[in-house]
LUMZABA-787949 format. One record per residue (C-alpha): residue in three letters; x, y, z. Coordinates in steps of 0.5 Angstrom, whole numbers, padded with zeros to 4 digits, always signed. Each point is the difference from the previous one (the first is absolute). Layout:
% residues N
ALAXYZ ...
This chain:
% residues 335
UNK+0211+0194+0143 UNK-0003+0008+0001 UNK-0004+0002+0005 UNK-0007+0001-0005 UNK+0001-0007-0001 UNK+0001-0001+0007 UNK-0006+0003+0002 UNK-0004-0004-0004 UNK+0002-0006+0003 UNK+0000+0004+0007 UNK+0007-0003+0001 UNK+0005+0003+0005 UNK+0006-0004+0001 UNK+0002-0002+0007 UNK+0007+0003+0002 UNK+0000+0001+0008 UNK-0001-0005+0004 UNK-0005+0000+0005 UNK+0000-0008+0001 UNK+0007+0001+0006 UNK-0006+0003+0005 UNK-0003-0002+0005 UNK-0006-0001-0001 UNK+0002-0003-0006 UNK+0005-0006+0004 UNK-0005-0002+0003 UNK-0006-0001-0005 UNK+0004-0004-0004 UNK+0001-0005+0007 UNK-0007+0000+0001 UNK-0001-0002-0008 UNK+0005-0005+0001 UNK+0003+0003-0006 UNK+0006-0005+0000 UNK-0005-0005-0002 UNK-0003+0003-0005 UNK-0001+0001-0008 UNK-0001+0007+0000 UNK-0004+0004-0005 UNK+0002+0006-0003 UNK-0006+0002-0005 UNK+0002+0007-0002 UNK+0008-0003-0001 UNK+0003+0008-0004 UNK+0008-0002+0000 UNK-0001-0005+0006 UNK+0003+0005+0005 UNK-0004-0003+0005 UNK+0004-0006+0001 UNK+0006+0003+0000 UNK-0002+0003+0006 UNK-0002-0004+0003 UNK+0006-0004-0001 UNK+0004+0006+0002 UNK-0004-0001+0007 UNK+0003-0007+0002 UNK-0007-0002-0002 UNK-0001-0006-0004 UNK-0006-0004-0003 UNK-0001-0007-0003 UNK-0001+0004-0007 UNK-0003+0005-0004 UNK-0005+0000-0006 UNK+0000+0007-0004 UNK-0006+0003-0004 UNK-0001+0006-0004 UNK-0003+0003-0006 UNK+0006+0002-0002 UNK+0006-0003+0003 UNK+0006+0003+0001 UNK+0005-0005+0002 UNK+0001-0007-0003 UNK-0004-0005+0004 UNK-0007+0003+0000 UNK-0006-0002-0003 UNK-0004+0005-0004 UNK-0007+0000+0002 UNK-0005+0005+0002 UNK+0000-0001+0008 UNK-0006+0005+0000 UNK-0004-0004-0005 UNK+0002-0007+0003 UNK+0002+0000+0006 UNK+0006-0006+0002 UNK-0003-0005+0004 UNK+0002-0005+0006 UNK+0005+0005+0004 UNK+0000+0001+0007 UNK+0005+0006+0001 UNK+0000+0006-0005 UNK+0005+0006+0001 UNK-0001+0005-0006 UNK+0000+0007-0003 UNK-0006+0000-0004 UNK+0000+0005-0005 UNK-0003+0007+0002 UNK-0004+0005-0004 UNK-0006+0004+0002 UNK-0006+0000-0004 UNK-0001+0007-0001 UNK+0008+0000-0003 UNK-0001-0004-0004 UNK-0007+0003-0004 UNK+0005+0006+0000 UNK+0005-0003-0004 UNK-0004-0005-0004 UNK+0003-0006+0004 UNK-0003-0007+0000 UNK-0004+0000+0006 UNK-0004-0007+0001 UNK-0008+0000+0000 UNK+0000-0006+0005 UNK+0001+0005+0007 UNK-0004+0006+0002 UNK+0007+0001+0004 UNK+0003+0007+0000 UNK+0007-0003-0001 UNK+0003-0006-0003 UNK+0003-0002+0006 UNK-0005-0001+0004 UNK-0003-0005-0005 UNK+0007-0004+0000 UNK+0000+0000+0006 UNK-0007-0003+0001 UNK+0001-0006-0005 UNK+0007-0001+0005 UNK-0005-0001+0006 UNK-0004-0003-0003 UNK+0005-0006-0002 UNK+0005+0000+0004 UNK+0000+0000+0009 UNK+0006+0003+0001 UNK+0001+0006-0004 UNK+0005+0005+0000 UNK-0001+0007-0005 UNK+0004+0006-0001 UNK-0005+0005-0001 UNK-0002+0008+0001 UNK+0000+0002+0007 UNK-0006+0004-0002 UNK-0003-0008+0001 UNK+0000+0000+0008 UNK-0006+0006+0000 UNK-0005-0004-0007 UNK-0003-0005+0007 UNK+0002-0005-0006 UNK+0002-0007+0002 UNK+0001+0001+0007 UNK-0003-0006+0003 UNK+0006-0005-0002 UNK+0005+0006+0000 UNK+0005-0001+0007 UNK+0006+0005-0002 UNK+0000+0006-0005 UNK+0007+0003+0000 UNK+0001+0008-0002 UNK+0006-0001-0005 UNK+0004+0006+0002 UNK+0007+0001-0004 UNK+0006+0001+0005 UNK+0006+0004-0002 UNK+0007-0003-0002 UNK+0006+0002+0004 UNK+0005+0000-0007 UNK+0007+0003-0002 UNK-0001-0001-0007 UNK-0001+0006-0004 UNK-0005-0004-0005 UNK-0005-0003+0006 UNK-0001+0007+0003 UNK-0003+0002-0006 UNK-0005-0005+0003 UNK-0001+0002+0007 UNK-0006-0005+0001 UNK-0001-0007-0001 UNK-0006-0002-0005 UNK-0005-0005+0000 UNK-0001+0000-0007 UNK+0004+0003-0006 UNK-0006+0005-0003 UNK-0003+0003+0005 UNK-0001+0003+0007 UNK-0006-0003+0002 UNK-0002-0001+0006 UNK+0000-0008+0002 UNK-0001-0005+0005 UNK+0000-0007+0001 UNK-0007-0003+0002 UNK+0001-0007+0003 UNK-0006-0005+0000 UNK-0002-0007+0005 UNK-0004-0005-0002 UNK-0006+0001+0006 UNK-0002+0007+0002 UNK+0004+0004+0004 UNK-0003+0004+0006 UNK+0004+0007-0002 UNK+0006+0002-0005 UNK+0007+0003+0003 UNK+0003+0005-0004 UNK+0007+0001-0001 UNK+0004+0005-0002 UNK+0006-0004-0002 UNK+0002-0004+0006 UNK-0003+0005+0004 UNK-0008-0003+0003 UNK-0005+0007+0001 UNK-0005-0004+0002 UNK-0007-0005-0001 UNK-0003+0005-0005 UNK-0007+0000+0004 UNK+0004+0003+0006 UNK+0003+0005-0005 UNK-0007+0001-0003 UNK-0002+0003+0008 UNK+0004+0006-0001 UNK-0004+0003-0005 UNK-0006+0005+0000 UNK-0007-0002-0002 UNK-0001-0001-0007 UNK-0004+0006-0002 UNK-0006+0002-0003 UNK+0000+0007+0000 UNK-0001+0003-0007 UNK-0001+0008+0003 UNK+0008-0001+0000 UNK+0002+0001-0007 UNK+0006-0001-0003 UNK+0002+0004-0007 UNK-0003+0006+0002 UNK+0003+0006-0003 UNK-0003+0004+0006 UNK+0002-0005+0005 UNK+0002+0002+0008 UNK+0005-0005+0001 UNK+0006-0002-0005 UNK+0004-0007+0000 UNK+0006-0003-0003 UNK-0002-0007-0001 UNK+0007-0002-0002 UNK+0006-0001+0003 UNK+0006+0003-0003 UNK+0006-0003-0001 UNK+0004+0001+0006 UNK-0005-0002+0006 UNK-0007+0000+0002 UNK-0003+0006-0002 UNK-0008-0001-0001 UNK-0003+0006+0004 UNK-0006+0003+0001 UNK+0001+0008-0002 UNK-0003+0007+0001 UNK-0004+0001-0007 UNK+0005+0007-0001 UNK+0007-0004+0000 UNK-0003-0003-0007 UNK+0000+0007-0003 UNK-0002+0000-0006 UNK-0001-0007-0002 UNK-0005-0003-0004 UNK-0004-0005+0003 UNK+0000-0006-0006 UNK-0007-0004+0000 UNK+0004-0008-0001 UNK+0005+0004+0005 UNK+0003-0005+0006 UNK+0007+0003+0002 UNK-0002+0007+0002 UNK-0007+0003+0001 UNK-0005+0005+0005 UNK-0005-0003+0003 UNK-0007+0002+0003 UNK-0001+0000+0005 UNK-0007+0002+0003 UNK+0003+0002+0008 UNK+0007+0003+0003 UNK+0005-0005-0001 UNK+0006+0000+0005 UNK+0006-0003-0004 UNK+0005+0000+0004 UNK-0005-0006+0003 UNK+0000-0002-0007 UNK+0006-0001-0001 UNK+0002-0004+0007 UNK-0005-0004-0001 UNK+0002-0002-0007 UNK+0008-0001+0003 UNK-0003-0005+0005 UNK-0004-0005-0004 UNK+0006+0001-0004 UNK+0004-0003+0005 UNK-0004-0005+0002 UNK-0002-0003-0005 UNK+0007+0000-0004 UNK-0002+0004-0007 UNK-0005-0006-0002 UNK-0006+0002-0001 UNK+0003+0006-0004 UNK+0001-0001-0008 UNK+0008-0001-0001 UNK+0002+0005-0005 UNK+0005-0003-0006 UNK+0007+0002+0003 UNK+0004+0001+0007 UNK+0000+0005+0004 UNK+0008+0003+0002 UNK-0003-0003+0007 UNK+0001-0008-0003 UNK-0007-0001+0000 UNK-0006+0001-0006 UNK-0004+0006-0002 UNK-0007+0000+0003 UNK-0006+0002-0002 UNK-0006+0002+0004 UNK-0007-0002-0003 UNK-0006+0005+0001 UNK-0004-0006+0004 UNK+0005+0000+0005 UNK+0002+0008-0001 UNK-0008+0000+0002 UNK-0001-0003+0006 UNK+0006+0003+0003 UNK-0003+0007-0001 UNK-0007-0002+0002 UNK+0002-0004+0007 UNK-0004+0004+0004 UNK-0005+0000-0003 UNK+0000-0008-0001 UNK+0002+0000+0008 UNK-0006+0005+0001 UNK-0006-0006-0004 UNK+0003-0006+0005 UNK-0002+0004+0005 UNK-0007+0002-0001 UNK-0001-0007-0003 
């Protein structure tokens, strides 16, 4: 199948496993996997199955469905359209495709959802239908506040680098969970009841109960006299970081040189800034919420870093209340 066949279905195969974590073990205790007739609604190559084979993990059986099956035992049906019915648990990678990429390039999008991405409305119709519900998904999901009431674990999906003599393998230095992209990805796993926090994982690794993360941010600001793309701006930023390590920093507007600040920009611009900035104070503040919250709330960035960690972009929102914590700090106490 081509890959523009494959963005109109939103379909990327499943080639990591995921499914040998923690977290995931211990889902599939508490959903009483073993007894269960699992449901796989957005079935591709049935690659699910198999790892969750490979994991020792069994179930009572499975049953397949997909619009376009790619393996034998799949029933043909549009799952979006007609949601399979009478399932408990539902482990899945439903199909991916932004809103705005698909007008771009003339694909199919459904008239049904006011959803800015095909995978939230998949994963909706999941809920919906189903009580235990496992989904790989973009790790950009964990910052949308959707579905977080049922939402008990959310794994960051990181690939690990394989140790291999092979001239071939090491052509390939990182193990990809899907064959043709480099999206970020987690895996979101649901409860039946509502859960009173969510714990992020990064692989094996716990980080935290997301509202314990959310405590080291800065107060959101509202402060619209802080003006990004501003070609005459008094304090530069590199939103991005670079493929080695983390390198997102506050700069002085004169190391930019003669760049051209780009109005749609959001990897490299100046700010303005109607007061002194100190931006060695910046930047320190910048490396610590880094540090305490794990990169979560920052956008992970398509590739990974030289340092096994992915690329991340800092947003202006949050660019804009580290600038302006002074001036937040300053309005509580006159409050």
């Amino acid at each position: 199948m081509n890959i523009d066949k494959k963005r109109a279905n939103g379909r990327y195969y499943t080639c990591g496993n995921p499914f040998q974590l923690e977290p995931f073990q211990r889902w599939a205790k508490e959903s009483d996997l073993e007894q269960q007739i699992v449901l796989e609604p957005f079935a591709g190559a049935k690659n699910i199955p198999q790892l969750i084979d490979a994991t020792q993990l069994e179930c009572q059986d499975w049953k397949f469905y997909d619009i376009e099956p790619g393996a034998k035992g799949i029933v043909q049906r549009d799952t979006l359209a007609d949601f399979p019915k009478g399932f408990n648990v539902c482990i899945t990678n439903p199909p991916w495709l932004a809103r705005n990429s698909a007008t771009r390039r003339g694909l199919p999008y459904p008239e049904s959802t006011n959803y800015d991405d095909l995978y939230k409305y998949a994963l909706e119709q999941c809920l919906i239908n189903c009580l235990w519900v496992a989904a790989i998904i973009p790790e950009a999901f964990i910052r949308s506040g959707l579905f977080q009431k049922r939402l008990c674990d959310f794994i960051s999906l990181v690939p690990q680098k394989q140790q291999s003599t092979n001239l071939e393998n090491k052509k390939r230095e990182t193990s990809s969970m899907f064959e043709d992209t480099e999206h970020p990805v987690g895996l979101a796993l649901f409860a039946p009841s509502y859960t009173s926090d969510v714990r992020i994982w990064r692989n094996n690794k716990l980080l935290g109960k997301l509202s314990e993360l959310r405590q080291h941010l800065p107060l959101p600001s509202s402060n619209r006299s802080i003006v990004f793309n501003d070609p005459k701006g008094n304090l530069g930023l590199f939103a991005i970081d670079n493929t080695v390590t983390a390198s997102i920093r506050f700069c002085p507007p004169a190391e930019l040189g003669e760049y051209q600040v780009k109005t749609q920009c959001r990897s490299i611009t100046k700010i303005g800034v109607p007061w002194n900035v100190d931006i060695d104070i910046l930047n320190t503040r910048l490396t610590t919420i880094r540090e305490n919250t794990y990169d979560v709330f920052l956008t992970a960035f398509k590739g990974l870093r030289r340092d096994g960690c992915y690329r991340r972009r800092l947003d202006w929102a949050l660019a804009r209340s580290i600038i302006d914590v002074e001036n937040l700090q300053l309005t509580m106490r006159l409050e």
